[in-house]
N, C-alpha and C positions, 0 to 999 in steps of 0.2 A: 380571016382575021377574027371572026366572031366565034369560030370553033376552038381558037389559041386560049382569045378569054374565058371562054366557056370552061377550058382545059384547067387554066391558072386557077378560076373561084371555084373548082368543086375541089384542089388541089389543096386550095386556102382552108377553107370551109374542112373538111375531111382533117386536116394538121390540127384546127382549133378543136374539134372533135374529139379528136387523140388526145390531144391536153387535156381538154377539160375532164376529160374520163379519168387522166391517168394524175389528176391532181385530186378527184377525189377519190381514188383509190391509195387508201394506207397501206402505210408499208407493215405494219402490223396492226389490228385491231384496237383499237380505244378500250380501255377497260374500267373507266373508271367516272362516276359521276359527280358532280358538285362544283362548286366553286373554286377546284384547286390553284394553288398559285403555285408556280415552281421556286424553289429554295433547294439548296445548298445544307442548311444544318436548318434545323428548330425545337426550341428552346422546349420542353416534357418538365412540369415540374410534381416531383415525387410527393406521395399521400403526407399529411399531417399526422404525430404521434410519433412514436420515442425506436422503430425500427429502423434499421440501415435495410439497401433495398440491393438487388442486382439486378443489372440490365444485357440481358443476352438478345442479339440480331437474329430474328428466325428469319427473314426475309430479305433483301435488297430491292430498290424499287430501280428502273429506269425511265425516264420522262421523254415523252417524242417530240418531234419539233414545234408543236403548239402548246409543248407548256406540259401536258398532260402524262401522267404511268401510263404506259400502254405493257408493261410485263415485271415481273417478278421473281428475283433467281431465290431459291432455296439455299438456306446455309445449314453444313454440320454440326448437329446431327441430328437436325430435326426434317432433313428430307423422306425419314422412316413414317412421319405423320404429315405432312403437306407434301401435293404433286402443286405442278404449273398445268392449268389446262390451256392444250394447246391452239385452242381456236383464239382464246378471249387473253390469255396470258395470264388470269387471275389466278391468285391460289384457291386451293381449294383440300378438300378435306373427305376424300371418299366422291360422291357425286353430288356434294354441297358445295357451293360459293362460299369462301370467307365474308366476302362483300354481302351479301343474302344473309348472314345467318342470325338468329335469334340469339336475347341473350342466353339463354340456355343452352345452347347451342356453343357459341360461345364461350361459356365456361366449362365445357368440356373439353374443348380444343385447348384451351389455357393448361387445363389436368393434365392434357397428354402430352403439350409441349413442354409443363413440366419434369414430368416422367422421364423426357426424354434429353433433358440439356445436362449438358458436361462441356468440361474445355471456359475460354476467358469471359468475363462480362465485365461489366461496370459496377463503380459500384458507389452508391449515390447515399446520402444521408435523407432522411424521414424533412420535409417540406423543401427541400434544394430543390433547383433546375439544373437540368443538365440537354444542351445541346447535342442533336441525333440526328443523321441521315436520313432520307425517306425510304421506306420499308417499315416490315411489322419487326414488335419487338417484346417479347414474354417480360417483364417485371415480376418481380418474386420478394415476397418481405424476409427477413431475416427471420422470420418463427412464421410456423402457419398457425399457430396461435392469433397472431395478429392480422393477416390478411390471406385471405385467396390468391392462387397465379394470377396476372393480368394479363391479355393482349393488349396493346393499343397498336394502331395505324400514323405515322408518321408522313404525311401526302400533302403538303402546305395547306390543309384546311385546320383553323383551329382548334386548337387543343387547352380545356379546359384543365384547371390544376386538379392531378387525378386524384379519388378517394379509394381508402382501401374499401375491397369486397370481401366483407369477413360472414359470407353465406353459410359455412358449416361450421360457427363456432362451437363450441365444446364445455362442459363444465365441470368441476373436480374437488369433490369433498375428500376431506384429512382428518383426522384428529390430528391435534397439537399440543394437547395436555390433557391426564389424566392427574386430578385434585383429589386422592383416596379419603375417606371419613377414616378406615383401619386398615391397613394393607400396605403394599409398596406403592409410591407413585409412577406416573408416566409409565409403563407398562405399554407399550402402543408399539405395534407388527412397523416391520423398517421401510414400507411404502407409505403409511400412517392409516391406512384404511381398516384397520383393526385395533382393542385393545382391551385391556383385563381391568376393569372396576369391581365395586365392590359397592350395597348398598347404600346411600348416601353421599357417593364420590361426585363430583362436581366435573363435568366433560368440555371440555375445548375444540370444539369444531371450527375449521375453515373453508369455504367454499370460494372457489377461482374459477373465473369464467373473462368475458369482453363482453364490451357496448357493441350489438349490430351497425354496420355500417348501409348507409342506403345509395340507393340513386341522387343526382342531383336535383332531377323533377323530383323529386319529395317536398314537399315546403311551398312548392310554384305549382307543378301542372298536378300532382296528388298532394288532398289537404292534410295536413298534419293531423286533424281529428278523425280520418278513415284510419290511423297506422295501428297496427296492431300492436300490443304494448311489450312491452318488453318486462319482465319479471320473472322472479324468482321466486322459488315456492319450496317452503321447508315442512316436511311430513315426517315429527317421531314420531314411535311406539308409546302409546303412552304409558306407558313406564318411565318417560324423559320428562321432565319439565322444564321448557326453556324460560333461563331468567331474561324477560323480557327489556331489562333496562341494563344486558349486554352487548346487544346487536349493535355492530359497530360495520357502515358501510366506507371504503376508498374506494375513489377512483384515477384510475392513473396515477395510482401511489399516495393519492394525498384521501386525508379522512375526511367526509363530506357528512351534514345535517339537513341538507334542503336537494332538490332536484329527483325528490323521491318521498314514495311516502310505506308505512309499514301497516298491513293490513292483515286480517284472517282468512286464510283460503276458504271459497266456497265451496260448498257440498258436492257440487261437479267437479269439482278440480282434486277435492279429496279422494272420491269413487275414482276417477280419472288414471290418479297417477301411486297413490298409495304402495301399489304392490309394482314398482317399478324397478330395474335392476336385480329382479329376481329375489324380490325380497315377498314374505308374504305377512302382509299388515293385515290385523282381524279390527283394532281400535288405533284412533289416529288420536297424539296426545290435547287436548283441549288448546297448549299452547302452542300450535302450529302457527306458521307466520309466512305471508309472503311480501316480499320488497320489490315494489313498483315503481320502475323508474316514471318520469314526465317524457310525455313525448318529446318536447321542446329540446328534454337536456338528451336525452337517445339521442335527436340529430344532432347536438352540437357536440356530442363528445365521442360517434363513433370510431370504432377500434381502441379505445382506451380500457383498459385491466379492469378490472372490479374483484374485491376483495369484500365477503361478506364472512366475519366472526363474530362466535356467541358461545357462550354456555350453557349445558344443560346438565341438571340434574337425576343422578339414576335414583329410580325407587319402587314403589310398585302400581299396576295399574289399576283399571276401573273393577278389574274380579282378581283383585288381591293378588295379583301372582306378577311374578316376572320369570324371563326365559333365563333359563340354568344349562351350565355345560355349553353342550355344544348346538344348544341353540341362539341365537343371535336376537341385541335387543335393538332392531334397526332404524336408524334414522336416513330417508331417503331426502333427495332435493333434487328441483325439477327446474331448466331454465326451458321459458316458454315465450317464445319470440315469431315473427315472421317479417320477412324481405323480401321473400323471392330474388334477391338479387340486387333485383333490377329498382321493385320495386314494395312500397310497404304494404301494399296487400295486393291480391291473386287480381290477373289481368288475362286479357286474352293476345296471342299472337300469332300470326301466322307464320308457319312451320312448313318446310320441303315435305311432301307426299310420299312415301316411302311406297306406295302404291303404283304412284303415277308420274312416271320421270318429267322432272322439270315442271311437275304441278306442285301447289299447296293445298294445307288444310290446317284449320284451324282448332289451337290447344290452347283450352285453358290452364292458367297454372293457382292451383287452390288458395282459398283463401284461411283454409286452417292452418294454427302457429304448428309453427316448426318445437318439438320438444327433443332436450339431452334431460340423462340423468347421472345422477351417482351417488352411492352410500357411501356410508362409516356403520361398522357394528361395534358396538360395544359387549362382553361376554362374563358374563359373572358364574358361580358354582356353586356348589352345593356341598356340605359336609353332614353326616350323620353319622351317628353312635347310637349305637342297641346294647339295652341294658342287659346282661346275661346270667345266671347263676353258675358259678364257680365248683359249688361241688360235684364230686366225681358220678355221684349219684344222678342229677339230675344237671350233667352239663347241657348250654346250649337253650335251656331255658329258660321264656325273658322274666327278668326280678323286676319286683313294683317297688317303690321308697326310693328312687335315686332321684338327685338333680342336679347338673352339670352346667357349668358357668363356662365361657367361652370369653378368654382373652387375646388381646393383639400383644407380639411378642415372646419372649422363650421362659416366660414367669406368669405364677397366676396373681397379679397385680390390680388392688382395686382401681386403678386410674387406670387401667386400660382394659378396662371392662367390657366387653363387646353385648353380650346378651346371657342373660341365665334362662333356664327353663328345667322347673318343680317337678311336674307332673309327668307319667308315663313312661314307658319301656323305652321307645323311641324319640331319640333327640336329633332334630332337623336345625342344623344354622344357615339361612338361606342368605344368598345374595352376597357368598363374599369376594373378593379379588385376590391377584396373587401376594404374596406374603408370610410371615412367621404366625404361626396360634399356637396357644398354648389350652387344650381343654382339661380342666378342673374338676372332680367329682365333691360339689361344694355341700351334699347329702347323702349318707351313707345308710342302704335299707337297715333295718336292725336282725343285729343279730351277725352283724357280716361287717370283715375289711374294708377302709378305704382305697379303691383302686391306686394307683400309682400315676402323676398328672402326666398329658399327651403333649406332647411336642410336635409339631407338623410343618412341611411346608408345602403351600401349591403354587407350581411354575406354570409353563409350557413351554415345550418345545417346538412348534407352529410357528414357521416363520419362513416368509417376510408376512405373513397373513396369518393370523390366532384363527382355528375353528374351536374352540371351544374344549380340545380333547385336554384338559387339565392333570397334571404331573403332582402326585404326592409324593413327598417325603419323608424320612423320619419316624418319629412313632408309628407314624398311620400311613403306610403306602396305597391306603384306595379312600376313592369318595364318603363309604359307608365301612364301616369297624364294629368290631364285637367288643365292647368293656364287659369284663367279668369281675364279680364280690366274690371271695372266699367266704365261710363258715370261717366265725371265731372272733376272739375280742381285739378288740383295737389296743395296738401298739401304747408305751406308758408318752404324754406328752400330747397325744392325740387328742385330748377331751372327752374320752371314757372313763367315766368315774370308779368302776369297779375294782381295775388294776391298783388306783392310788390307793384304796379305802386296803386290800391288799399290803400293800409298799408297807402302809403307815400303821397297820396294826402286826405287821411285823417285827418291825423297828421296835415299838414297844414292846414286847416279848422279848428279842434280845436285849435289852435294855436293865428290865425287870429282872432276869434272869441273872445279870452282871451284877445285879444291887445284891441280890439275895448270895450271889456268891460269897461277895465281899463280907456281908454280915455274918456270914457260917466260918470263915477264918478266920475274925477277930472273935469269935464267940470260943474256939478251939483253943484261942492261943491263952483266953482268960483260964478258962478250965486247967488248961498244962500248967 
């Protein structure tokens, strides 16, 4: 009897054993930590600002019987950049955890997931909600202009309303008007990054960029006074003169007078950035300017457009000269910001060991601003005339006594007077843009003809971008022209006296000559 019960309680005991084992052995691994709550749909509501957004499923979740994802199926066609690993059921990404990874990290997977979606998504309006399955799901703004890809994770743990991540924003200088002093207006290459003035012209630049977007700890767990600033920084030639009381800032379309201030770039920021976009600056114009946003208004208006327009004035610099032909008179601009991302300035995180499987190590991410650039050139020319001697004797050789007056249009017209110049063989008109001239010989050496007036035009044909290679027409098909004087008097009407003093003591002689006839036949007809 006592060997039966003996038989039943190790029979008992042995059965609870098996159970108890085989209740805490899962049927597939847990892979997932936090406070998940299981849901059916949950409510994702899209970033603040003026994009439409699409939402593509990279992932499906399944939940096991306590509530929790325990795996994750891949959708097409993004199983080319996530497997399922098959111990834990996580996604992953090469021999990285999604769940593990940094934001950096992170935002790389988003790029790839990018790269790699085609086929249907959602497609959600800029601050809507929209209800979503649990699994991961790539968001994408309508311009990458305005935002970065996103990942988010959809697992019933809460989901704050998400911000764009506009980490690789961008910046973009235009001309938008060329204002000539003599010449043709608007002149400006069909990308607007180029254009043909003329000294005196008055230039229209536009610069387009976006407010940085940050983390939500910005404000709370990082102080708004560690953020690196966000600003914009304008570096002419001086040869430019920016009219200071043009600078006109919008944001998000509308024109703004506060939530920023306009200040002078510092001597490090000039050395800096000056010869940026391949441009080469020797003198930066005095009225350089940079526009500094508020930190305050930075967070409250990221992803939002920003439009910065001004004019500047072309003319000459601090050593008298400005750049001719096909060199360039440049005005570069510098947008200098940092985020990291995540966050407004450099932090440290730990990172998967590429060393040591399934170890970390720790990367910092800098605390220097992130810099974009971009120009506008402006290009003016050059025209000269070489005074020459006409006789056959001595062609080719330069005559002293000339001087040449330079008008705008197809007449030598005092009201469109551009510039005279008395003195010497050589006649330089510097700094002009494309258009009609007409150059005048308004002093004739003595002794010699006045040449015949030049008619000219300078185009180019450089396009969607002018370098400078300028096109003449007309009288004068090249930059520099030979004018030649002949030997001999000036034409009658001229303003050469000797011709009339000629005319008019001619005239008298026949004159004289007709009286005395007349007198000799009535003298004849008495006598007969």
């Amino acid at each position: 009897m006592k060997k039966s019960f003996k038989k039943i309680a190790v029979t008992l005991i042995s059965a609870t054993l098996i159970m108890s084992m085989a209740a805490a052995m899962p049927t597939s691994a847990a892979t997932t930590t936090g406070a998940q709550t299981k849901v059916a749909l949950q409510s994702v509501t899209m970033p603040q600002g003026t994009a439409t957004y699409s939402i593509y499923q990279v992932a499906s979740a399944t939940y096991n019987d306590e509530g929790k994802i325990y795996t994750y199926k891949v959708n097409a066609p993004f199983a080319g950049v996530l497997d399922v690993d098959a111990e834990t059921g996580l996604l992953k990404m090469g021999g990285v955890s999604v769940h593990s990874m940094s934001a950096s990290q992170t935002q790389a997977l988003a790029k790839a997931l990018d790269a790699a979606k085609s086929g249907d998504s959602t497609s959600a309006d800029a601050g809507t909600s929209v209800d979503l399955t649990p699994g991961y799901y790539l968001i994408v703004g309508s311009s990458a202009s305005v935002t970065a890809p996103m990942l988010i994770s959809v697992d019933g743990e809460p989901i704050a309303p998400l911000t764009n991540k506009s980490s690789e924003i961008t910046i973009d200088k235009t001309i938008t008007a060329i204002d000539t002093a003599h010449g043709t207006d608007n002149v400006i290459s069909g990308n607007g990054k180029t254009g043909i003035a003329d000294k005196g012209a008055k230039v229209t630049y536009k610069l387009e960029t976006q407010v940085p977007t940050y983390d939500r700890n910005v404000g709370t767990v990082t102080p708004v006074a560690d953020m690196t600033p966000f600003q914009i920084i304008d570096l002419p030639e001086d040869v430019l003169t920016v009219n200071a009381s043009s600078i006109e800032v919008s944001v998000g379309g509308v024109v703004v007078t506060s939530g920023f201030s306009i200040k002078a770039p510092t001597e490090a920021e000039i050395s800096a950035f000056k010869n940026c976009e391949d441009t080469t600056v020797t003198d930066v114009s005095t009225s350089a300017f940079k526009v500094v946003f508020d930190n305050e208004y930075t967070l409250a208006n990221g992803g939002k457009s920003v439009v910065v327009t001004f004019n500047a004035t072309v003319g000459k610099g601090v050593d008298q000269k400005m750049d001719l032909n096909n060199d360039a008179n440049d005005n570069t601009c510098v947008l200098s910001y940092s985020n990291n991302y995540n966050t407004a300035k450099g932090k440290v995180e730990e990172v998967p060991d590429p060393t040591t499987p399934g170890g970390t190590t720790t990367q910092e991410f800098p605390n220097e601003p992130k810099t974009e650039s971009s120009k506008a050139d402006v290009f003016c020319t050059v025209f000269t005339a070489k005074k020459i001697n006409g006789d056959v004797s001595a062609t080719g050789e330069a005559l002293d006594g000339a001087g040449f007056s330079l008008y705008e249009g197809r007449t030598a017209e005092a009201s469109k007077l551009i510039k005279t110049i008395s003195t010497g063989t050589t006649f330089t008109f510097e700094g002009l843009g494309a258009g009609t001239y007409t150059l005048s010989e308004t002093q004739v050496p003595d002794g010699y003809k006045k040449a015949e007036d030049i008619t000219f035009t300078i185009s180019s044909d450089d396009t969607p971008v002018y370098a400078g290679n300028f096109k003449f027409t007309g009288d004068a098909t090249a930059a520099t022209i030979d004018v030649a004087n002949y030997p001999g008097q000036l034409l009658p009407g001229t303003g050469g006296a000797g011709t009339i003093l000629f005319t008019v003591g001619g005239a008298t002689i026949v004159l004289l000559a007709g009286v005395l006839f007349v007198f000799y036949m009535k003298k004849r007809r008495i006598e007969e």
